[in-house]
N, C-alpha and C positions, 0 to 999 in steps of 0.2 A: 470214413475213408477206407478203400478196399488198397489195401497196401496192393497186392498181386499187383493188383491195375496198375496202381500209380507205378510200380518199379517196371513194368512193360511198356508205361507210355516213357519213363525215364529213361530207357533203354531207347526205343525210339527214337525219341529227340538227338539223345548223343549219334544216334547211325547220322539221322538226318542234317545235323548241325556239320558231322564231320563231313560229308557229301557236299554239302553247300557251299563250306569254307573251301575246301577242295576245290571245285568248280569254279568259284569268285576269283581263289588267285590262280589257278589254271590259265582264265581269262587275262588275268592284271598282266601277269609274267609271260605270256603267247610272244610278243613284239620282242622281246628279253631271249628267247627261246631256251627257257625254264621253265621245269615241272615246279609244278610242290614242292615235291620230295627232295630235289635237289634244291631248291631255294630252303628248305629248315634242313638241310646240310648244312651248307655255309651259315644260314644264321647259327646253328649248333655251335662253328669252328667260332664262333666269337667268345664262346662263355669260359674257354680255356687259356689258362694263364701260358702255355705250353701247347706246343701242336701236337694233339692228341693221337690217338694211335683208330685204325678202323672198330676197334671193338670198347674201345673206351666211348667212342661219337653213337655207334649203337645203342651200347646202354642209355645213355641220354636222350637219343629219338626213341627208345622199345621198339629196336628192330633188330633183324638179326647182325652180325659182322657181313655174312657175305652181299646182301642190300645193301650195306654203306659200301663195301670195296664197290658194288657194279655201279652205287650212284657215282663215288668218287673218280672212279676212269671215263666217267661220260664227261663230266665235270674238269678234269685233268687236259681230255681231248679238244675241251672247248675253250683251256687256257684260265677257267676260275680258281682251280687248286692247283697244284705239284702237289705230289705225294714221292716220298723219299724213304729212307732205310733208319729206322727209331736208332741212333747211335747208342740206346741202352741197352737193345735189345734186338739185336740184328734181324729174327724172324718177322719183327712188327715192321708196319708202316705206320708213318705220319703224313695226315691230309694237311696242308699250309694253302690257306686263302693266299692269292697272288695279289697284285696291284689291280690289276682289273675287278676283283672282287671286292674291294677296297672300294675302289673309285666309284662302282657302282650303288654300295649302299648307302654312300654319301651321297652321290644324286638321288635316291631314291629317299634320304628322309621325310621332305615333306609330303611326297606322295603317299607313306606309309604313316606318317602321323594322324593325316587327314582319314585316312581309311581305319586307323583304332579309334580314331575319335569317333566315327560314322559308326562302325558295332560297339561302341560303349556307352558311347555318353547319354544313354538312356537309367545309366547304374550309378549310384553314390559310390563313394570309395569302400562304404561298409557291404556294400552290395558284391561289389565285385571281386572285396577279400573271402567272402564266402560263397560267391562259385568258383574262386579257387583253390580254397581247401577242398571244398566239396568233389571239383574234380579230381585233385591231388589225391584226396583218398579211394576214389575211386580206382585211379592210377596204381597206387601204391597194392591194395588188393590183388588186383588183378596179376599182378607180380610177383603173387603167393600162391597163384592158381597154378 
């Protein structure tokens, strides 16, 4: 094995898989008149017990604060989130998924069950816990850089 190689085609694949995924739901979310980027916003605003603040939701995507503030005012203007004034901390905002955001993902289950089932279910469960460490550590790395 020429490690070089291998870590350059592994490199590779990650550009190319993230292009792809990119593009697939670009396509899914067009009718939706959603990016990406803004659809793993709102899925981000699910994982918090609390409505997060814009630099808390960054950290969570590895992006910067001011990318979430501009996805979240596109997102606010199009009635998916309110963003409000963090009563902890006055200078922060909080993104809150509205009713619309809601109502959406709930229509949206089976279409998106069917679509993880379509990229996975070629992987055993042991499979798929280790491309997610694998990429997790990658993640986390990268983090250090």
């Amino acid at each position: 094995m020429n490690r070089e190689f291998e870590e350059k085609e592994l490199l590779r694949y990650i550009f190319m898989l993230s292009n792809k995924l990119q593009t697939f739901l670009d396509n899914q979310l067009n009718d939706d008149q959603l990016t990406t980027k803004q659809f793993m916003l709102l899925i981000s605003l699910s994982t918090f017990s609390n409505p997060p603040t814009f630099s808390e939701v960054a950290k969570l995507m590895g992006t910067s604060r001011q990318n979430v503030k501009q996805l979240a005012l596109k997102l606010e203007k199009n009635g998916w989130v309110t963003i409000e004034k963090d009563m902890n901390d006055l200078r922060n905002r909080n993104i809150i998924a509205t009713m619309k955001s809601a109502k959406y993902f709930i229509d949206r289950t089976d279409v998106d069950k069917k679509n993880m089932n379509t990229l996975f279910d070629t992987f055993n469960d042991e499979k798929l816990k280790i491309i997610k460490e694998a990429l997790l550590t990658i993640i986390l790395k990268m983090q250090m850089l």
